[in-house]
Phi, psi and omega in degrees: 000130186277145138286118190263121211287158189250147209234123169307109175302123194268137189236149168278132177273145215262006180265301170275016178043037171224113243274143181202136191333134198301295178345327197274321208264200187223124198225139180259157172219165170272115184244106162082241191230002155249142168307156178214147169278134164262113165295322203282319189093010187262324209308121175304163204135160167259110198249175207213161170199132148243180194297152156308340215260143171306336147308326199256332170283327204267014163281302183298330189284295179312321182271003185076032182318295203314327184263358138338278178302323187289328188071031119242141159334082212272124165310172177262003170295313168268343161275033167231342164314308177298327194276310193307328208272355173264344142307340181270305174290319171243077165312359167262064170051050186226117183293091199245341186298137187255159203257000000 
């Protein structure tokens, strides 16, 4: 019996706009009309992802993905929520605060 090889699903990020192994990126979902980092990747919701990198958050921030992706106007209180909760989460010496 053939095994079929199984291929990682690939997502896009919304700030460099480039597809990458889901597993690589960071996903958000909308609960209601605000965003959250989904640490598990399970969580229900219409979800979204960016790249690990600190460049690439200070990219979403300047073009405004986030209120792209949201289809509203994120205040900057709640996009510093967002920086903060990724700060919270991922502790691995990944600079997400913008400078």
């Amino acid at each position: 019996m053939r095994r079929h090889k199984t291929t990682k699903p690939m997502r896009r990020c919304i700030a460099c706009r480039e597809s990458k192994p889901q597993d690589e990126l960071i996903r958000f979902v909308l609960k209601g009309q605000d965003p959250v980092v989904d640490i598990s990747g399970r969580a229900e919701g219409r979800g979204f992802y960016l790249c690990r990198s600190a460049e690439c958050i200070k990219t979403a921030v300047k073009r405004k993905a986030f209120n792209r992706v949201c289809k509203r106007n994120l205040d900057e209180k709640e996009i510093n929520s967002l920086i903060g909760q990724l700060s919270d989460s991922y502790q691995g010496g990944m600079d997400v605060k913008e400078s």
